[in-house]
RODO-2510 file (C-alpha; in nm, 4 decimals, decimal comma):
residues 298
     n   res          X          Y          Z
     1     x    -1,5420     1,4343     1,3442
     2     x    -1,4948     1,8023     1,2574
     3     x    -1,1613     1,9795     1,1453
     4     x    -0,9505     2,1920     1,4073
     5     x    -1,0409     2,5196     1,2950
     6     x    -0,6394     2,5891     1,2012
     7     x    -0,7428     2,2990     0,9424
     8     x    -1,0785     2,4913     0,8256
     9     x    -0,9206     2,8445     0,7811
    10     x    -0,6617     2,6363     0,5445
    11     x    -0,9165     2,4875     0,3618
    12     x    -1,1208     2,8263     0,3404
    13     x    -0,7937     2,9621     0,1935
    14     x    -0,8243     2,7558    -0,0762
    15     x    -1,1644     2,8209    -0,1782
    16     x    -1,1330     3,1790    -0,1485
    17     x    -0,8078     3,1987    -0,3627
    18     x    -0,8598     3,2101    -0,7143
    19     x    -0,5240     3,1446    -0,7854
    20     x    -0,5101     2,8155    -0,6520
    21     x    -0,7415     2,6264    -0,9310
    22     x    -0,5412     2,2685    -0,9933
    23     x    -0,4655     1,9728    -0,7825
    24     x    -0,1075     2,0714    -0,7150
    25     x    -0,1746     2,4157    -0,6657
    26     x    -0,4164     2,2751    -0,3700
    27     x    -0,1423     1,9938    -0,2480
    28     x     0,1178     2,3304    -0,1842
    29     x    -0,1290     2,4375     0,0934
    30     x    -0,2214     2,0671     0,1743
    31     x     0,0877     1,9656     0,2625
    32     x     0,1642     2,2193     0,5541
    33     x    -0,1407     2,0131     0,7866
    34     x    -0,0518     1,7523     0,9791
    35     x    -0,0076     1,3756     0,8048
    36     x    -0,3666     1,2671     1,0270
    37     x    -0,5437     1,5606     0,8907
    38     x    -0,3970     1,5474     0,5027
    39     x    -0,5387     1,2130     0,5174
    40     x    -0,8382     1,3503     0,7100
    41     x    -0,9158     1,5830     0,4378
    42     x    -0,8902     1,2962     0,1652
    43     x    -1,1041     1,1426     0,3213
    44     x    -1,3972     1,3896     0,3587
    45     x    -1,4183     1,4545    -0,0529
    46     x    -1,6727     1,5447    -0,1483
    47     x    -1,7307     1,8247     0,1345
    48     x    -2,0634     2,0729     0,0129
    49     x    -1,8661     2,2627     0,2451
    50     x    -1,5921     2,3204     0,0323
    51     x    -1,6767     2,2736    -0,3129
    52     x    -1,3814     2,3481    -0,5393
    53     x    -1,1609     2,1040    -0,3160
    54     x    -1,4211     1,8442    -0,3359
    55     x    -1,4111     1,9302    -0,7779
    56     x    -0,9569     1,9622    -0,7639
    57     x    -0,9459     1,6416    -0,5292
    58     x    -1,0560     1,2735    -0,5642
    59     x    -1,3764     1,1518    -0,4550
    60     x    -1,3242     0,9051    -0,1581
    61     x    -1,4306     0,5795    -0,2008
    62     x    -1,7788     0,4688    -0,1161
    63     x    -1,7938     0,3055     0,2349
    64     x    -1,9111    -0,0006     0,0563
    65     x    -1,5988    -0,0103    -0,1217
    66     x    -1,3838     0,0885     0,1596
    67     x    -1,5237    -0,2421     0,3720
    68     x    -1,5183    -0,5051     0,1073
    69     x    -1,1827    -0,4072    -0,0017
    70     x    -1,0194    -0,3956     0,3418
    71     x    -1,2923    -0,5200     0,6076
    72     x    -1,3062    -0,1407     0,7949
    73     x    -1,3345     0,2037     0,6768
    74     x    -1,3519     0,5668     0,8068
    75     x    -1,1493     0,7046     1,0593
    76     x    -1,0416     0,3452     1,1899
    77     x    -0,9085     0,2933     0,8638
    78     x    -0,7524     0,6245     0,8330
    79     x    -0,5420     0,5661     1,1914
    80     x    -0,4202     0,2269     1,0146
    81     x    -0,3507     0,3987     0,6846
    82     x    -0,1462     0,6750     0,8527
    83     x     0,0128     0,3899     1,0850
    84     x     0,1668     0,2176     0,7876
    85     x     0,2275     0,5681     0,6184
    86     x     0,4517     0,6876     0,9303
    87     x     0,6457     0,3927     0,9220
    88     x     0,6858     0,3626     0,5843
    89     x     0,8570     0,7452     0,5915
    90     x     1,0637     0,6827     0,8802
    91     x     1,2377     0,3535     0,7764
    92     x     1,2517     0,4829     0,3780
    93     x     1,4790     0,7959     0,5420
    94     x     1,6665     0,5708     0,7341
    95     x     1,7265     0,2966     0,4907
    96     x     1,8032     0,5471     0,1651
    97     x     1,9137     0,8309     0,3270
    98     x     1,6953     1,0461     0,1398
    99     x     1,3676     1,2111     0,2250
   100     x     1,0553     1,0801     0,0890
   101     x     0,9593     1,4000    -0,0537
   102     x     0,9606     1,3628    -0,4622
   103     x     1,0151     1,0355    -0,4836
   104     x     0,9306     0,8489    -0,7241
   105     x     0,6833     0,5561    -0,6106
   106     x     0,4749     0,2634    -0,6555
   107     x     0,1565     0,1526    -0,5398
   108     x     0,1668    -0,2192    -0,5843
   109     x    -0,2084    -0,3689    -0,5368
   110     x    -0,3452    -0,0287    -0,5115
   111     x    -0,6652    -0,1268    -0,4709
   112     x    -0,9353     0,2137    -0,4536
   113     x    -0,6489     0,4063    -0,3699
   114     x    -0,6545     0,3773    -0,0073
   115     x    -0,2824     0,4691     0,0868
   116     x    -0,2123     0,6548    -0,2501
   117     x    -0,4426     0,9617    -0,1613
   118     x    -0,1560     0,9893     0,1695
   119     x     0,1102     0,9218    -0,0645
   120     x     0,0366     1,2879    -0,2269
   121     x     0,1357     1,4247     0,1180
   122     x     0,5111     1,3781    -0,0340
   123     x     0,5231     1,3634    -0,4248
   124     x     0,3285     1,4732    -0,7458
   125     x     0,1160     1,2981    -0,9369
   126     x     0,3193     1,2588    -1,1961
   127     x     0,5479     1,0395    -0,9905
   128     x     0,2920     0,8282    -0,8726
   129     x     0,1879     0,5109    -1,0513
   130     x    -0,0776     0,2224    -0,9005
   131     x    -0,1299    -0,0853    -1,0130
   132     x    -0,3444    -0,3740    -0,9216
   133     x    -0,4180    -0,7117    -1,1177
   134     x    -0,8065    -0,6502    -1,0946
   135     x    -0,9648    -0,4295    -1,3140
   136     x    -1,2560    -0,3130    -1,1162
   137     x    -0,9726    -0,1293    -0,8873
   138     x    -0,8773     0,0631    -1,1365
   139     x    -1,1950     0,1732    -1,2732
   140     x    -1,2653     0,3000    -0,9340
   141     x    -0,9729     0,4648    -0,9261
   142     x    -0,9774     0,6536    -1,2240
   143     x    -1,3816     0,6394    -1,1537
   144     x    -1,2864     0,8720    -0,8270
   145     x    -1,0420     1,0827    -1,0014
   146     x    -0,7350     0,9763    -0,8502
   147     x    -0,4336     1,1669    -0,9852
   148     x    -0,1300     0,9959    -1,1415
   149     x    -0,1041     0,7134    -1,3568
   150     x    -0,3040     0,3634    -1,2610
   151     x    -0,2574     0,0690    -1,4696
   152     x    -0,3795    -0,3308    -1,4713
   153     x    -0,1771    -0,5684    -1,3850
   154     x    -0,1179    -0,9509    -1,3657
   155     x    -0,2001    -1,1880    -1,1573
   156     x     0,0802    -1,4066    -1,2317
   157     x     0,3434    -1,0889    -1,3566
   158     x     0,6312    -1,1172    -1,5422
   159     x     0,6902    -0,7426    -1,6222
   160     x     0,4136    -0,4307    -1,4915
   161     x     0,2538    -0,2101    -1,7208
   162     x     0,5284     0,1029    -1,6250
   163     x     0,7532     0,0852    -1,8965
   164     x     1,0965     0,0703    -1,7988
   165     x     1,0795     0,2900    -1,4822
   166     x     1,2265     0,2119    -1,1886
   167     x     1,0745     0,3326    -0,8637
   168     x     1,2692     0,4936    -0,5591
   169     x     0,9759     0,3353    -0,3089
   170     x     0,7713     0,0019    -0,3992
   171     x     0,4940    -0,0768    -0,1514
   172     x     0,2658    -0,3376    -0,1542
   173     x     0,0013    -0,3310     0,1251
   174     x    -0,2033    -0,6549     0,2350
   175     x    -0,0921    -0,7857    -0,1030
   176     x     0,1710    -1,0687    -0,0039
   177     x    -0,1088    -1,1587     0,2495
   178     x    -0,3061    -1,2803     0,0083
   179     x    -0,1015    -1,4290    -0,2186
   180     x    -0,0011    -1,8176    -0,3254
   181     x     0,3749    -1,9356    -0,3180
   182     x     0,3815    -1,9160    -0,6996
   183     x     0,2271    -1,6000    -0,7088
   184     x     0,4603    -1,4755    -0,4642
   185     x     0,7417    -1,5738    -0,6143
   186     x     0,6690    -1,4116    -0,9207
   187     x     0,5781    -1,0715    -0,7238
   188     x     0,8966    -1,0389    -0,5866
   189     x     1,1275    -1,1848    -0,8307
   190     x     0,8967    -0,9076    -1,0690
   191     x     0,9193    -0,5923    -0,8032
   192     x     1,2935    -0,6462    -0,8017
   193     x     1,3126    -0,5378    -1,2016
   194     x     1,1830    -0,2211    -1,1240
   195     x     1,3004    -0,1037    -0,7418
   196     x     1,5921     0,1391    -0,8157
   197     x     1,9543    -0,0290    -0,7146
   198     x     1,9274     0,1912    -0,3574
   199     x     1,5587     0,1875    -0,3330
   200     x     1,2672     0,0832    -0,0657
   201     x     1,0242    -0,2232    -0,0960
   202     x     0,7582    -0,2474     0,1469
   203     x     0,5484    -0,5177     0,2197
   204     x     0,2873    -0,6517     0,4332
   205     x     0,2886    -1,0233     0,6002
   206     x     0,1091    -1,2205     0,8050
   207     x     0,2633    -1,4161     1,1676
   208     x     0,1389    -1,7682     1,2446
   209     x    -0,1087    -1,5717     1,4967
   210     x    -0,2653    -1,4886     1,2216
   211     x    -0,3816    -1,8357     1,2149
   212     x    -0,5304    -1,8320     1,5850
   213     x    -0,7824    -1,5555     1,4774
   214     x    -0,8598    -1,6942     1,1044
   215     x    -0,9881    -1,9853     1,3227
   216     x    -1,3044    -1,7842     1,4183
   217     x    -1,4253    -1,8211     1,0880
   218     x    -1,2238    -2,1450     0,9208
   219     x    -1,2613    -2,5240     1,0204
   220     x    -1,0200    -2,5950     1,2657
   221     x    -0,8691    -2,8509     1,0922
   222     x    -0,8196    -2,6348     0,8063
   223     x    -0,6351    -2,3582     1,0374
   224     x    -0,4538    -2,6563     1,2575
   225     x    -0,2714    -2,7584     0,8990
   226     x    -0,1734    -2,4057     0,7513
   227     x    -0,0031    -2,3233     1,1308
   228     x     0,1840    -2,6824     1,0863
   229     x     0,2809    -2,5593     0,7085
   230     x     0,4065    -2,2288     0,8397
   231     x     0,6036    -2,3909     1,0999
   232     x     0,7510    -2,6924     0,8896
   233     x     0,8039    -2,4663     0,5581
   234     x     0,7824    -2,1338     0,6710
   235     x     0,4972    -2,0323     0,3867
   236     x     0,1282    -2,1197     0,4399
   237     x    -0,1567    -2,1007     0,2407
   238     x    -0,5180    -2,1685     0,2157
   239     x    -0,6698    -2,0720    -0,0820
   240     x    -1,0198    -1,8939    -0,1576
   241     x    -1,2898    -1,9946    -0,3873
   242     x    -1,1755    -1,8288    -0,6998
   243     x    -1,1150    -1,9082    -1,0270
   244     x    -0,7525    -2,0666    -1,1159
   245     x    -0,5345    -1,8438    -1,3164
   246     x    -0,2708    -2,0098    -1,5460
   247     x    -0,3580    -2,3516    -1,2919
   248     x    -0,3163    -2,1718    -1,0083
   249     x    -0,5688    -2,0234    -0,7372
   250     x    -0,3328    -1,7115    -0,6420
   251     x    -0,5631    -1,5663    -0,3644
   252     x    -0,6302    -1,6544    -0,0226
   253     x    -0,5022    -1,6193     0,2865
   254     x    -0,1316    -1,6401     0,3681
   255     x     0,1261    -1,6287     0,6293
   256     x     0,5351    -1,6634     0,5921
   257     x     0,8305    -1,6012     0,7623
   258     x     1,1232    -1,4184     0,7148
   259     x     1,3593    -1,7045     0,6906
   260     x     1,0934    -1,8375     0,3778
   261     x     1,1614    -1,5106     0,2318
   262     x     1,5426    -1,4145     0,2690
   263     x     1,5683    -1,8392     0,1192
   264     x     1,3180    -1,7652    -0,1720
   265     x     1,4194    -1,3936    -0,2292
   266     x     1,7664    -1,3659    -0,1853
   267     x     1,7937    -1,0702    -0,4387
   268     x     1,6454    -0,9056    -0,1110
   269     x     1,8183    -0,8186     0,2072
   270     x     1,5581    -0,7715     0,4966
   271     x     1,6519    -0,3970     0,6353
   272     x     1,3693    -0,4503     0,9321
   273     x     1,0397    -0,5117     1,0446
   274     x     0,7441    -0,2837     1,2495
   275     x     0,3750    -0,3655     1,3103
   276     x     0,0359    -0,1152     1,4074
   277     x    -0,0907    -0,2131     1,7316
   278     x    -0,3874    -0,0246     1,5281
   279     x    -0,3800    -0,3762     1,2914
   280     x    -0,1079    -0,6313     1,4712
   281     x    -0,1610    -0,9366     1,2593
   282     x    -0,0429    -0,6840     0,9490
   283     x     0,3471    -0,7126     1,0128
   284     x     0,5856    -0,4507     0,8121
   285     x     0,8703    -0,5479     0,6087
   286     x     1,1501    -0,3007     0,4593
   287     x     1,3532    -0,4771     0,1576
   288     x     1,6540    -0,3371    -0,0542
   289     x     1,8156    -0,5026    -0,3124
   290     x     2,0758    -0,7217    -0,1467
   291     x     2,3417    -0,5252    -0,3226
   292     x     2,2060    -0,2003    -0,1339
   293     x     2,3237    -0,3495     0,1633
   294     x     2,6814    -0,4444     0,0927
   295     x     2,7323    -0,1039    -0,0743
   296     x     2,5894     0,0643     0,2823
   297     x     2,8881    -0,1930     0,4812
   298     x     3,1713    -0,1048     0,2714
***
């Protein structure tokens, strides 16, 4: 897919303007595209055709990476990255009051940095932070050249590697879909330290349908139990092959409900909920801290 050529002469701007020689300096121009063709852009690095962009911006993740990390990659992936992205800016203005722009925010399970390269569209690096319990997604993010800070976290966390900052927008993207009840206990009860009092957390979760199309590639019996669990409890699980941590086997597949979380997170007061027909089993959730919420009545 080639750029619109209003995108191009931008780019060529760039290139040809020696005063623009640093990341931010590129972002200013950046920034006045579209968010499909920011993203678009991103996503194209490195471009022979524009070689100091490709050397100011971060290398895009190999394919390889891109489809073991999330199962699709490209411009498919893009349209669900921007999908989530879009969302994610409408309900943070309507929930805060407040523009996204300069915020400061973090990237919970960043992975290779999928949705952080959009997140430049609307703050500096230096307000950016990723984290992710596995330490071969950081390496490729620091690998690739991402800016901002990225930093490993715990499987099991009691605190994140951020010091004592608090973040204006928390997002955690097919993170909580993965996750065991212990483990997501700890996620939440941890995020809560270090969302600011009238602050956004984002997550991802899965809907019992989920269930109907893990059954393509489960044992029925397997998927016929975890729908029963997410009925009767409202949390299912079914864990993958992986090595315990601390006892537990935090990763697999998981589905909850809303009434599971408002009961185990009550520090959290659901603000509302949105979906991608581009990914529909990948359902959006928009938290504040419970006290955000009575403050907003009053």
């Amino acid at each position: 897919m080639p750029f619109l050529e209003s995108v191009e002469a931008k780019l060529r701007s760039v290139e040809t303007e020696k005063a623009i020689d640093s990341f931010e300096q590129a972002l200013k121009v950046l920034r006045t595209l579209g968010i499909d063709d920011f993203g678009f852009v991103f996503m194209s690095m490195p471009n022979p055709q524009f070689p100091k962009l490709s050397r100011l911006l971060p290398r895009m993740a190999a394919e390889t990476v891109q489809l073991s990390w999330t199962g699709s990659s490209g411009v498919t992936l893009l349209r669900q990255t921007c999908s989530f992205v879009r969302a994610l800016t409408y309900n943070y203005a309507k929930w805060t009051l407040k523009p996204l722009d300069g915020a400061s925010i973090l990237d919970f399970g960043c992975g290779y940095g999928r949705i952080a390269r959009l997140m430049y569209y609307f703050t500096d690096p230096s307000r950016l932070v990723g984290v992710d319990p596995w330490d071969r997604s950081i390496a490729i993010c620091r690998e690739d050249r991402l800016a901002g800070e990225f930093a490993q976290s715990s499987y099991l966390p009691t605190s994140l590697p951020v010091g004592d900052r608090k973040f204006d927008l928390i997002y955690a993207f097919s993170v909580f879909t993965h996750l065991s009840e212990r483990a997501t206990n700890m996620c939440l009860s941890v995020l809560a330290k270090y969302l600011q009092p009238d602050g956004l957390l984002v997550i991802t979760i899965r809907p019992i349908e989920y269930w109907h199309h893990h059954a393509a590639v489960e044992k029925i019996d397997s998927v016929q139990r975890e729908i029963s669990l997410h009925r009767e409890k409202g949390f299912a699980f079914l864990p993958h092959n992986r090595t315990a941590v601390d006892g537990d086997i935090t990763y697999g597949d998981t589905s909850l409900t809303l009434e599971w979380l408002s009961q185990k997170a009550p520090f959290f007061s659901v603000r509302g909920v949105d979906r991608s027909l581009d990914d529909p089993l990948q359902q959006y959730v928009f938290l504040q801290h419970a006290s955000a919420k009575k403050l907003a009545e009053v």
